[in-house]
C-alpha positions in Angstrom: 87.8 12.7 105.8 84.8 12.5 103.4 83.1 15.1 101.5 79.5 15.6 101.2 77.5 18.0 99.1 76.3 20.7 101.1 72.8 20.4 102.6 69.9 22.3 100.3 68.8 25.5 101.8 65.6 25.0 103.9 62.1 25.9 101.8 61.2 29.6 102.9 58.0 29.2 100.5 54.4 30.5 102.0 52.6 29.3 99.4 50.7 32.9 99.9 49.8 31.9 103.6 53.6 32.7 105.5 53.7 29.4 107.3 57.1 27.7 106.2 55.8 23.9 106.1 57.4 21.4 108.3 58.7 20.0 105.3 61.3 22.7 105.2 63.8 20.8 107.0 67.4 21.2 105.2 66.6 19.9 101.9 65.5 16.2 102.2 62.5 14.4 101.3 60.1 16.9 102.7 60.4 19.3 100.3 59.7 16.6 97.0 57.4 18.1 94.3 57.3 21.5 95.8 58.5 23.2 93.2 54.9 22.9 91.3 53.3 24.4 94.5 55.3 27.1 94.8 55.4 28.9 91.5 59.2 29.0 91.5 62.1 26.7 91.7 62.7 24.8 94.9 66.6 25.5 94.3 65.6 29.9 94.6 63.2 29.3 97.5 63.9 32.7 99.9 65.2 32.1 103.0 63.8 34.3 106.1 64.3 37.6 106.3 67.8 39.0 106.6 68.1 42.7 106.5 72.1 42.4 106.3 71.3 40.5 103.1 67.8 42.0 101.6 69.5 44.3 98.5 67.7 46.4 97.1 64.5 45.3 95.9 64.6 42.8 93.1 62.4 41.4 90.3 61.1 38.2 92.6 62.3 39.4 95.7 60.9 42.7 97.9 61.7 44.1 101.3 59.7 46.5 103.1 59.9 47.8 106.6 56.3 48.4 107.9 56.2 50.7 110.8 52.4 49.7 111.7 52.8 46.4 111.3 53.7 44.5 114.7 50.6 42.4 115.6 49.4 39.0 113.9 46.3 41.4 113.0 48.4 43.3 111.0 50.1 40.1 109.5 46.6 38.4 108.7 45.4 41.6 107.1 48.8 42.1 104.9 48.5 38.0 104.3 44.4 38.6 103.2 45.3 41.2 100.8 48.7 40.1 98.9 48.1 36.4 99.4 45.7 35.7 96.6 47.3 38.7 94.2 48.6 37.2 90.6 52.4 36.8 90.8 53.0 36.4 94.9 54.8 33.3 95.3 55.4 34.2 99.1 55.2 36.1 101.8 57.9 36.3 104.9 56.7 38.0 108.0 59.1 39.2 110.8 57.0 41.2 113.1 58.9 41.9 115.7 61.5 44.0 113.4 58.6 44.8 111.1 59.6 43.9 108.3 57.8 41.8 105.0 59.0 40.2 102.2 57.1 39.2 98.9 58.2 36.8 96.8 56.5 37.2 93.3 57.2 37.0 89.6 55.9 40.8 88.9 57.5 43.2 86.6 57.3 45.8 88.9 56.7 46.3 92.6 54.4 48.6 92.6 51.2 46.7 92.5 52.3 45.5 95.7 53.1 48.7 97.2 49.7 49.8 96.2 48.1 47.0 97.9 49.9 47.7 100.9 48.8 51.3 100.8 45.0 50.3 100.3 45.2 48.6 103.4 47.1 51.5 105.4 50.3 49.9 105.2 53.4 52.6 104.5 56.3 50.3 102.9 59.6 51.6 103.3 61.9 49.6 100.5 64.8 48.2 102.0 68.4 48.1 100.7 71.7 47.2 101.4 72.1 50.1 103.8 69.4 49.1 106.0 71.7 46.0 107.3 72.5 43.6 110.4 73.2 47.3 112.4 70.1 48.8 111.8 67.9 50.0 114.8 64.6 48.6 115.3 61.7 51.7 114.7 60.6 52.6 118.2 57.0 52.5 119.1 55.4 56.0 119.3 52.6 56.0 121.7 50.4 59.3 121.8 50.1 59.5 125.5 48.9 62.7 124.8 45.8 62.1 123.0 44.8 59.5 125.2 44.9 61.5 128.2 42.5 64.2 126.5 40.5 60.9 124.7 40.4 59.6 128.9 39.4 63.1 130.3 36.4 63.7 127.5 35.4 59.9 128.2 35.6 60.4 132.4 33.7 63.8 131.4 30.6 61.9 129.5 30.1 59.6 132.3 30.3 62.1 135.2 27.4 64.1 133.0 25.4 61.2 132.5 25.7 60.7 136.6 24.5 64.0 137.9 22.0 63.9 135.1 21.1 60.9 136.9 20.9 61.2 140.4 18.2 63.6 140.8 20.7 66.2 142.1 19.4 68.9 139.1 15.9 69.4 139.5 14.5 69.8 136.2 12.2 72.7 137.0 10.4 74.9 133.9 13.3 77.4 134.3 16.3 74.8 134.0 14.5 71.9 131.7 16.5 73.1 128.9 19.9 73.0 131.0 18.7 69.5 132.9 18.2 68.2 128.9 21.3 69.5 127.6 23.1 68.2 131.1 21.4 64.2 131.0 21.4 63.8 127.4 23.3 66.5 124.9 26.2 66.5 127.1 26.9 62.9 127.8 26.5 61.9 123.9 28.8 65.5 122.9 31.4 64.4 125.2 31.6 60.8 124.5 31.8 61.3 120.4 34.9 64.0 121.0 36.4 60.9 122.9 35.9 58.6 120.2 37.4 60.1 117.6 40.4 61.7 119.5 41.0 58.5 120.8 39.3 55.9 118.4 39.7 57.5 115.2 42.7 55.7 114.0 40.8 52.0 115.6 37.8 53.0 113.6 40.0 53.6 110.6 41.9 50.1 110.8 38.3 48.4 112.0 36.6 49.9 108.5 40.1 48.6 105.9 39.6 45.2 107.8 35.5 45.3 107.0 36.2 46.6 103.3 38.6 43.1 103.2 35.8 40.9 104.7 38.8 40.8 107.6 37.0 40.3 111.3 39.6 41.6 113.2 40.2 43.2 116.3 39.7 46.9 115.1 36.5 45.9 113.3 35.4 43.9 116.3 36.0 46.7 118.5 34.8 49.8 116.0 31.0 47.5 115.7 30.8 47.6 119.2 31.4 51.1 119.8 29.4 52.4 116.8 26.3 49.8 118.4 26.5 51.1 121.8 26.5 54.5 120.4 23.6 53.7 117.9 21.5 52.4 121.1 22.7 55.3 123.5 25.3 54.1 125.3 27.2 57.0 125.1 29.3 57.3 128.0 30.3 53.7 128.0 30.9 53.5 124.3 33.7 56.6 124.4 35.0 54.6 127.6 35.4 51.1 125.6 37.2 53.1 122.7 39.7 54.7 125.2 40.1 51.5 127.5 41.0 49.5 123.7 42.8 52.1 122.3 44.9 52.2 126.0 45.6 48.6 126.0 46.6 48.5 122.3 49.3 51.6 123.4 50.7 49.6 126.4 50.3 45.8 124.8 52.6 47.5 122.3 55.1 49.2 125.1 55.5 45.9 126.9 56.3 44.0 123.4 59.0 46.2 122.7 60.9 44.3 125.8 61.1 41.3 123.8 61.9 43.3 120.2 64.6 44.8 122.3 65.9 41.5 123.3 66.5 40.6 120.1 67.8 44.1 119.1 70.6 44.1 121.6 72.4 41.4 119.1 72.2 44.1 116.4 74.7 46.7 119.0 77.3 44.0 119.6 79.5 44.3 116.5 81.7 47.7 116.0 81.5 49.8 113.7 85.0 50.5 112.9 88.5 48.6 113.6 91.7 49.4 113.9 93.6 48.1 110.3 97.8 47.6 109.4 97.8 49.5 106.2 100.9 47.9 103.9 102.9 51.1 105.0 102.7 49.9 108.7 100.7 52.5 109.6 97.5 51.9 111.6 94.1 53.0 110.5 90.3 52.9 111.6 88.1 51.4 108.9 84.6 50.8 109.2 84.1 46.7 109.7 82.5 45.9 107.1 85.6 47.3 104.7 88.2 44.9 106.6 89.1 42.1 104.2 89.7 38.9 105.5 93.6 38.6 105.9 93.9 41.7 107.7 95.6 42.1 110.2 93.3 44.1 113.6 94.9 45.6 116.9 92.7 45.5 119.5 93.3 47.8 122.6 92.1 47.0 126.2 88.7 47.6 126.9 87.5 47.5 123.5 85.1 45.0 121.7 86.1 43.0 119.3 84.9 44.0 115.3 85.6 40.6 113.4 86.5 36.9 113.5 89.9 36.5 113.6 92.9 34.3 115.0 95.6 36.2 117.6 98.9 36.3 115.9 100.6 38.5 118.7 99.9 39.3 122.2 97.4 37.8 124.7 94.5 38.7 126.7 91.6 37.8 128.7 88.3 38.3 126.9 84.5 37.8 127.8 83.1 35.3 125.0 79.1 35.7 126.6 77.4 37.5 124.0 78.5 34.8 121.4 78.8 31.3 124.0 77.4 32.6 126.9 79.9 31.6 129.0 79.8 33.1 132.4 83.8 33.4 133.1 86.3 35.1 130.8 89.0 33.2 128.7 92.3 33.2 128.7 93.6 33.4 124.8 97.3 33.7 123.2 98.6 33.0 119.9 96.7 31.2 117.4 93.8 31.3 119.7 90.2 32.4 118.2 88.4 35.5 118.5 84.7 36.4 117.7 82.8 39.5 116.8 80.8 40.9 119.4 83.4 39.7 122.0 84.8 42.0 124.3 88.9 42.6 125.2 88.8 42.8 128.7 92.9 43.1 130.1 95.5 42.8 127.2 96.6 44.4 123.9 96.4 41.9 120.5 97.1 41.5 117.3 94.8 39.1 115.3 94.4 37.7 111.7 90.9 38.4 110.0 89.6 35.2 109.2 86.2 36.3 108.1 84.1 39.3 106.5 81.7 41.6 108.8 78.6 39.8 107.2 80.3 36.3 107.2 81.2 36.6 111.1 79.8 34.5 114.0 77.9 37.2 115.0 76.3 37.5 111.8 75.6 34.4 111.6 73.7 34.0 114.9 71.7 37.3 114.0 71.0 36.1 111.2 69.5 32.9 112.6 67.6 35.1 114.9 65.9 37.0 112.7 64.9 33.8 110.6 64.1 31.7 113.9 61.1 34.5 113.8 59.6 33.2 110.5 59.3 29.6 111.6 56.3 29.2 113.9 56.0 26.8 116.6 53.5 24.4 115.7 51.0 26.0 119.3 51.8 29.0 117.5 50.2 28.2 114.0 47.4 26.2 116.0 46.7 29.5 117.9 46.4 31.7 114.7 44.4 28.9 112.6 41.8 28.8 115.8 42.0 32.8 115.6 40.6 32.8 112.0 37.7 30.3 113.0 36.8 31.9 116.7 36.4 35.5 115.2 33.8 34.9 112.9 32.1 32.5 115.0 32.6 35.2 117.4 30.5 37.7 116.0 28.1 35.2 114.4 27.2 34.3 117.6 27.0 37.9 118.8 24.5 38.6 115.9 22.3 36.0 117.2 22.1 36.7 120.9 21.2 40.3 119.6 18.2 39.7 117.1 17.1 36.1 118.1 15.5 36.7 121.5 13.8 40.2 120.1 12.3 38.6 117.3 11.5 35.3 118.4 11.3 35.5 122.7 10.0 38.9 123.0 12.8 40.1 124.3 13.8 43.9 124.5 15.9 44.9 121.7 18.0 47.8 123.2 19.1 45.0 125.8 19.8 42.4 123.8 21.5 44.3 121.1 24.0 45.6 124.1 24.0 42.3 125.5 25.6 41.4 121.7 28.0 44.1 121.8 29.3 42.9 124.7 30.1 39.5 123.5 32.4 41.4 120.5 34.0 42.7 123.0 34.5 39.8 124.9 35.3 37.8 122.0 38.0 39.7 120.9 40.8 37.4 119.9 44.3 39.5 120.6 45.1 38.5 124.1 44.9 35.0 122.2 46.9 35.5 119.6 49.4 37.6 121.1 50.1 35.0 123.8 52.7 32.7 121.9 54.6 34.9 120.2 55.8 36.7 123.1 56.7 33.6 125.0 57.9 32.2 121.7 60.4 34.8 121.2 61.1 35.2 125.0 62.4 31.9 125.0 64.7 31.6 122.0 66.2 34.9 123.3 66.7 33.6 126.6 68.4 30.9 124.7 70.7 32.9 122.8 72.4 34.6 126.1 72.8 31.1 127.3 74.9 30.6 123.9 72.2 28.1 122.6 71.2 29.4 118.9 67.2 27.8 118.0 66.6 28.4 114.6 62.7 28.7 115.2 60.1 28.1 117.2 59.3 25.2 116.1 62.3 23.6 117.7 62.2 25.3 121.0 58.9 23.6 121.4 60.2 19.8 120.2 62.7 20.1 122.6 60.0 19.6 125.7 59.2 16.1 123.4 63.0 15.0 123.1 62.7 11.3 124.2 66.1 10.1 122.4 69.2 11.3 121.7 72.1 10.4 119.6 75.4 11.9 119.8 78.3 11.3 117.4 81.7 10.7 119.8 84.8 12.4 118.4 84.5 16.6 118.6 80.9 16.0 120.6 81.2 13.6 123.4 85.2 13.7 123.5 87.6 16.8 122.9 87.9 15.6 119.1 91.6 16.5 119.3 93.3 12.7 119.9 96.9 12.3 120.1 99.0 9.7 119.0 99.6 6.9 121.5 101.6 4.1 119.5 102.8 3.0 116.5 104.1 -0.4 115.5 105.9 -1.2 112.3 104.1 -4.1 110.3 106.8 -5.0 107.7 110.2 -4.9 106.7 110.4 -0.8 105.8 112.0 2.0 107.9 110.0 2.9 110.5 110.3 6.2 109.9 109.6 5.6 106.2 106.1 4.4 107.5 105.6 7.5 109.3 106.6 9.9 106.9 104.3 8.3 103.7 101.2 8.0 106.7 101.4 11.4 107.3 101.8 12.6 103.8 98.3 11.0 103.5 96.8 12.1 106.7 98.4 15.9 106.1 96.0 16.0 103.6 92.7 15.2 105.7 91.0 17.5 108.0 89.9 14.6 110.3 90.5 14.4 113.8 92.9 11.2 113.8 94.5 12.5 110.4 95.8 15.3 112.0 96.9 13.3 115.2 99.4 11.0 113.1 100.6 14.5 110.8 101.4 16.3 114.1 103.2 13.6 115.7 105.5 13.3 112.4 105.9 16.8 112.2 107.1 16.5 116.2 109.6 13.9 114.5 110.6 16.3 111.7 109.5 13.8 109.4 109.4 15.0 105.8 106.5 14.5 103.6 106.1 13.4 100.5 104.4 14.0 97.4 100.6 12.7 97.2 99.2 12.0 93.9 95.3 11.4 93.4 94.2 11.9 96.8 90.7 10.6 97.7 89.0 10.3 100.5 86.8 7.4 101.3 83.8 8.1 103.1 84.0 6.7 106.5 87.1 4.4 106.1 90.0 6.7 105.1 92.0 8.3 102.4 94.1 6.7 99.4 96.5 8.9 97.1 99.6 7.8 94.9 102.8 8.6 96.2 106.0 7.5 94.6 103.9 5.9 91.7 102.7 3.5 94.5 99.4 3.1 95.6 99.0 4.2 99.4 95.4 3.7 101.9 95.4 5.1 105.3 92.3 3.9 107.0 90.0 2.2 109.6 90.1 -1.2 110.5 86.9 -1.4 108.1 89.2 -0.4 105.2 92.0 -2.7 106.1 89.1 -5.9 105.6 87.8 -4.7 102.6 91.1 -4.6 101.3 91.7 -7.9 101.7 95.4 -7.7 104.2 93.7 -8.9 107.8 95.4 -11.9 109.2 95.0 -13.7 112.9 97.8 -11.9 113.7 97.0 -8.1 112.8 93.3 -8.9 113.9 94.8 -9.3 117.4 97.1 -6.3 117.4 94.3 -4.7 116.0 91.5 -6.1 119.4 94.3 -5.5 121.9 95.0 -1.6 121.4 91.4 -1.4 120.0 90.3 -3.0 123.4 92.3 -0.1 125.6 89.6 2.4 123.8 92.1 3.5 120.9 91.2 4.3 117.3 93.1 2.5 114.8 94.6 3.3 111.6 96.7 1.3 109.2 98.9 2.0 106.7 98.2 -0.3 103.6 100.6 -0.3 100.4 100.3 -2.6 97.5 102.3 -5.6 99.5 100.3 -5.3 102.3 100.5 -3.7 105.7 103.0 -1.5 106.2 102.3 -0.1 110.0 99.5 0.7 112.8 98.9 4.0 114.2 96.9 4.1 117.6 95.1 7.0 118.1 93.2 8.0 121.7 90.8 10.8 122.2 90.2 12.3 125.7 86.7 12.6 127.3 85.2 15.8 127.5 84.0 16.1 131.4 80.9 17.9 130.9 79.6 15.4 128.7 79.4 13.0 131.8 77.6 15.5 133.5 75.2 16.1 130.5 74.5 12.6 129.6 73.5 12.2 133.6 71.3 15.3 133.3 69.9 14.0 130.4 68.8 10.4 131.8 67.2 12.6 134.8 64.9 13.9 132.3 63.7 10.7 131.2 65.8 11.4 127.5 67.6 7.9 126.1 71.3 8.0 124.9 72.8 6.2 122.0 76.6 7.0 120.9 77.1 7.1 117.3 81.0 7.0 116.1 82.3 5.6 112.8 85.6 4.1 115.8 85.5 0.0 115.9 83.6 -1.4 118.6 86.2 -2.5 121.2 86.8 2.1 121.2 83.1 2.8 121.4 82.4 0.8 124.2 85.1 2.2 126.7 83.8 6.0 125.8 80.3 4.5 126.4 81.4 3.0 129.6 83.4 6.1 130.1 80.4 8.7 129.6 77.5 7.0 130.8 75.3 6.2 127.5 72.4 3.9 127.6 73.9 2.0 124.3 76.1 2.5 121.0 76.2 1.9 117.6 80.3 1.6 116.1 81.5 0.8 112.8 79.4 3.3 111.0 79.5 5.2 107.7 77.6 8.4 107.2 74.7 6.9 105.9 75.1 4.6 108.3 74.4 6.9 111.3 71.8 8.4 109.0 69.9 4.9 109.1 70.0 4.6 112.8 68.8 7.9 113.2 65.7 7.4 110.8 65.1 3.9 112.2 64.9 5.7 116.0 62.8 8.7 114.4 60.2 5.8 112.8 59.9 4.3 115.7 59.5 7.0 118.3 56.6 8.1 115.5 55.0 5.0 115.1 54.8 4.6 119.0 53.8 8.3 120.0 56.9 8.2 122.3 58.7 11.8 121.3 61.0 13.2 119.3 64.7 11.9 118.5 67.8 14.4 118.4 70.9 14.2 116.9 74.1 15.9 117.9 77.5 16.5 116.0 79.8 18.6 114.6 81.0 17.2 111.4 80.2 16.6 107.8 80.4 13.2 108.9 77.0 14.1 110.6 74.6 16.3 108.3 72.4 13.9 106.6 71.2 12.7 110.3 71.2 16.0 111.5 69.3 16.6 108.9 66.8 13.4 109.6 66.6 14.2 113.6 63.6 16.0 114.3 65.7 18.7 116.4 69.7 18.4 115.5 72.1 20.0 117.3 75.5 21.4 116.0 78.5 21.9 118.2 79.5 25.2 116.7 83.0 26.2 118.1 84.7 23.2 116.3 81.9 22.0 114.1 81.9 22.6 110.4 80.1 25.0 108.1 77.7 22.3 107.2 77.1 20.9 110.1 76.1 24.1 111.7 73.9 25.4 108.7 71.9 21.9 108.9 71.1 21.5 112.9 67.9 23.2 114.1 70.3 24.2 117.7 73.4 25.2 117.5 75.5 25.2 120.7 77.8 27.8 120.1 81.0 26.7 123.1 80.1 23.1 122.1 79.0 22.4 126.1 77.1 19.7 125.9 75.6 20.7 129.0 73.6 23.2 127.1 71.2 20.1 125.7 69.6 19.7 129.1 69.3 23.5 129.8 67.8 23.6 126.2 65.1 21.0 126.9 64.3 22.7 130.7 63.7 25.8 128.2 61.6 24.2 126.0 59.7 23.1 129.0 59.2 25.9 130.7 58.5 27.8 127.7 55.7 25.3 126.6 54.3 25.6 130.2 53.9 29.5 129.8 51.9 28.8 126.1 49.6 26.5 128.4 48.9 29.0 131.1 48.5 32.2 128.3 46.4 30.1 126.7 44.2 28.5 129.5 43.8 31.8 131.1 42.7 33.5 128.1 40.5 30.7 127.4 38.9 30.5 131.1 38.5 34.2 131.4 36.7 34.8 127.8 34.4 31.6 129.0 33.4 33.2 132.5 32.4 36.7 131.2 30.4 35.1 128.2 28.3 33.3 131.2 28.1 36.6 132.9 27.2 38.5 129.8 24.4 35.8 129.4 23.2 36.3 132.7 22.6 40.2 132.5 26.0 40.9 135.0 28.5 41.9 132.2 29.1 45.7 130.7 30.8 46.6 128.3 33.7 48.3 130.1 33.9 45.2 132.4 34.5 43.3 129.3 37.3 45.6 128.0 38.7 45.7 131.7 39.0 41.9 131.1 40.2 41.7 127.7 42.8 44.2 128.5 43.8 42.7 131.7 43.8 39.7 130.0 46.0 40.7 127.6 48.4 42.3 129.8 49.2 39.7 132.1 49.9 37.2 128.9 52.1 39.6 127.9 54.3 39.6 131.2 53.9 36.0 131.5 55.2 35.2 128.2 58.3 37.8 129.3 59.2 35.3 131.9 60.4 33.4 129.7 63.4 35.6 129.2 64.5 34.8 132.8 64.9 31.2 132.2 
């Protein structure tokens, strides 16, 4: 019944370093004095990267796709070179559809596509065309070269082992071919494998060096140039093709996960079937369809646009966009989504919103944003990765020159025994260990119809301690009825009904439209309303007749001054049976009562019981008098309640519960609704959650989860998610961690190689990988 501004968009700002700051969160308090910081307005910050909305390139705004650029080596690179550059404001990384965006105040963007180039980096400009549909770039993997890179390396060391084993005698009349067999050979076949199979690493390794950038590819391009330089040869060409081998399938197995994602991009149609205004029926690409049309939909086919069915019925399967399991039945002014497919009869439906205004849009869109907001492991991960790698190879550096200059130790072996602790040391198993899970998750998510907008809030969902739930639309159907009305004066009762619902016609609220839909069953008339205003959490007033009307809560009735013993206990008695009030007030007083009764949604029993079994507190939050609240809370199962509240209101108790739970150390709070009503402690909650099928625009845009069939069952799934998902981090993490520490103790004991190292890193690397797919299964 109340209006609220709309929430501010979250900050997208980097401040040159690509982490969004906590502070995003929906325009409040967090984001205070950032315009200063930022070098642009807080009102223009850019929001994460949406290729369905990108443009062409601006003058503060740029989008590239870079093919090269899927790793957080890449990233860190890019972020090293453009970060500091005069005029970035920002940069917006989405790696896993490669694309960056720079934020800057330049005249001209080609400063920064020349700083991209420096660093090997081809920018492809992005525009308009390059939307929502387009495919992801594939990964090209030249199998071929490594095959020939593994043969010449497999060649070097067989050389060096007959040279070896005493099987060639080296005679006066085959010296020369025992020489060119144990040395010339070995060393000739192990620099053809480097550079057809290392070139491109060595090329990378020496951008990073020329950036003061210790990345993997320098790392890796030290190490093989040392263990050449000290005649290793064999083993060198072998480390180069193991690396460049593990980079080629680390890269195959993350395109599972960038597929994923992708598969949202293939849901929506191309084309749909249009009335023209001559009657005739034509196909029209989607995004053409205006909303109004009017879209036939055959059998069999999926579904191009939002709409509403204005003829026909059919069953269709609503998973890509609820992920419910079972199809739904829906008939005439029923609601259809994009991306939904029609699986028995023929409809007609209504167009009720544009191709890049749809559902499915929208939940792409938050997909590809989700990407740009780290997890907090995640940004704890990258900031260790910047300190480990150049502690790495400091430490590297020392176990090579200190024990040959000041222990007497042999310098060939201690130099090797350095260039196998780069190896070791080398950080991408690390690094690439939460993103996949990261992404994993929130895509798992989505097919269970549960939209996280980032990884940030997939991993406070394993802390979710409390949680508070608005009642009407979230805990009950939010689609009352009318169960009694009682005249309270001396005027026609049907004069009562027909001024309350001229009022209430005009109110999108729940109980409003229960009171206008049981006059319009009367055939009640309405009247003519004057001044309308709504009055935030107690009603509406408007003029009608040149008479003042209000048509509110119990709470409005007080403040007005008409409660008397005897209202106040009409008011307790229906009030007591768990009905919603509302009174019609005129300027002599009470003119009639209007009960109001909601029905209990059963899977939000179900959830509040899964909920307590994972040690999460309740607490109902409903702007309904108290005698109301406490039957649903009886009714559902909630720990306690809060009635009688205004918007800021619920935003209070959701602060207070937020301070607290900080204070103590015990979790995170949530918040869930679906209404206006509820954005400002949506906003506050550390993770809010949006019922999305009925919610409003502004609910939705401000929660952090949005649960798109408004199953409230979907909260405990979300939090086992979060859980498991947070587990996986632990175990990438740990093993990385314990497998890194065991081969530095065997390097420092004389047992490591060099291959065994690179065995180990890529092994290492691999099985992080298809742990952190797991996730998906969830």
């Amino acid at each position: 019944m109340n209006q609220l501004p709309l929430a501010a968009p979250p900050c997208a700002c980097t401040h040159g370093h690509g982490h969004q700051e906590e502070a995003h969160r929906h325009g409040h308090d967090g984001c205070k004095g950032h315009d200063s910081c930022c070098g642009h307005q807080h009102g223009a910050a850019p929001e994460p990267v949406d290729l369905a909305q990108v443009g062409e390139v601006s003058a503060t705004r740029a989008a590239y796709r870079i093919v090269n650029m899927d790793c957080p080596t890449e990233e860190a690179l890019i972020r090293k070179k453009l970060g500091n550059m005069p005029g970035i404001a920002g940069l917006e990384f989405n790696l896993l559809q490669r694309v960056l965006v720079v934020n800057h105040d330049l005249p001209s963007t080609k400063p920064i596509e020349a700083a991209l180039l420096a660093i090997d980096m081809q920018p492809e400009p992005l525009g308009r065309e390059s939307g929502a549909g387009a495919a992801l770039p594939e990964t090209r993997i030249p199998w071929g070269r490594l095959a020939l890179a593994g043969a010449f390396a497999a060649g070097a060391e067989l050389a060096e082992l007959l040279g070896e084993s005493g099987l060639i005698h080296a005679g006066a009349e085959t010296r020369l071919f025992t020489d060119i067999l144990t040395a010339w050979l070995p060393m000739g076949l192990a620099v053809i494998a480097i550079l057809v199979g290392g070139l491109t690493t060595y090329k990378k390794g020496w951008i990073a060096l020329k950036n003061l950038d210790l990345n993997i590819n320098a790392l890796m391009s030290i190490a093989v140039t040392g263990a050449v330089l000290i005649g290793r040869f064999p083993e060198a060409a072998m480390v180069m093709v193991l690396f460049s081998l593990a980079e080629a399938i680390e890269a195959k197995s993350l395109e599972r996960a960038r597929r994923a994602i992708g598969e949202l991009l293939s849901l929506t149609p191309e084309t749909a079937t249009v009335l023209q205004e001559d009657g005739t029926w034509v196909e029209m690409e989607s995004r053409r369809v205006e909303v109004g049309s009017r879209v036939r939909v055959k059998p069999g086919e999926r579904i191009a646009l939002d709409g509403v069915i204005v003829q026909g019925q059919s069953t269709i399967n609503q998973a890509p966009i609820t992920g419910e399991s079972m199809p739904v039945e829906k008939t005439v002014d029923d609601p259809v989504f994009a991306g939904t497919v029609n699986e028995a009869g023929s409809f007609e439906f209504k167009v009720t919103a544009g191709a890049d205004d749809s559902t499915l849009a929208r939940i792409i869109h938050a997909v590809k944003a989700a990407q740009a907001n780290r997890a907090p492991i995640q940004r704890f991960v990258d900031r260790f990765a910047r300190i480990y790698t150049p502690a790495v190879f400091v430490v590297a550096l020392l176990v090579a020159i200190v024990p040959p200059l000041f222990l007497a130790g042999a310098w060939g072996e201690w130099i090797y025994t350095g260039l196998v602790i780069l190896v070791i040391g080398c950080p991408c198993a690390l690094v690439i260990s939460t993103p996949v899970s990261i992404v994993s998750g929130m895509a798992a998510a989505t097919r269970h119809g549960i939209l996280i907008k980032g990884g940030l809030f997939l991993e406070q969902g394993r802390r979710l301690r409390c949680l508070a739930l608005d009642k009407t639309g979230t805990l009950t159907h939010g689609k009352p009825r009318q169960t009694d009305f009682v005249t309270w004066s001396d005027m026609d009762g049907m004069e009562v009904i027909a001024l309350a619902a001229s009022l209430a016609a005009r109110s999108d609220h729940p109980v409003s439209r229960a009171i206008a839909e049981a006059a319009t069953a009367r055939s009640t008339g309405l009247r003519e309303v004057d001044d309308l205003a709504a009055l935030a959490g107690r009603g509406v007033r408007g003029v009608i007749a040149g008479q003042l009307w209000h048509l509110g809560n119990h709470r409005l009735v007080e403040e007005l001054g008409q409660c008397s013993p005897e209202l106040e206990t009409r008011l307790f008695a229906l009030e007591e049976q768990g009905k919603s009030v509302v009174a019609l007030v005129g300027e002599q007083g009470v003119a009639g009562l209007f009960a109001v009764a909601d029905t209990l949604k059963p899977s939000s029993v179900t959830a509040i019981g899964d909920l307590r079994r994972l040690g999460v507190k309740t607490v109902m939050l409903t702007g309904d008098n108290e005698h109301t609240a406490r039957v649903i809370a009886d009714q559902v199962g909630v720990e306690s309640f809060k009635a009688n509240l205004l918007p800021q209101d619920k935003l209070a108790v959701v602060d207070e519960l937020a301070n607290r739970a900080k204070e103590s150390g015990d979790g995170k709070v949530g918040m869930v609704g679906d209404g206006i009503n509820d954005a400002p402690a949506l906003a506050r909650a550390d993770v809010g959650f949006a019922m999305a099928a009925a919610g409003t625009d502004t609910a939705i845009e401000t929660a952090d989860v949005a649960l798109m069939d408004d199953d409230l069952r979907k909260i405990p799934r979300f939090i086992r998610l979060s859980r498991a998902t947070h587990a996986i981090l632990l175990q990438n993490i740990t093993l990385v961690l314990g497998v890194k520490a065991i081969f530095f103790g065997l390097t420092l004991a004389g047992q490591a190689t060099m291959w065994m190292a690179v065995f180990a890193d890529v092994g290492t690397s691999l099985l992080v990988v298809a742990n952190g797919l797991r996730a998906l299964r969830q």
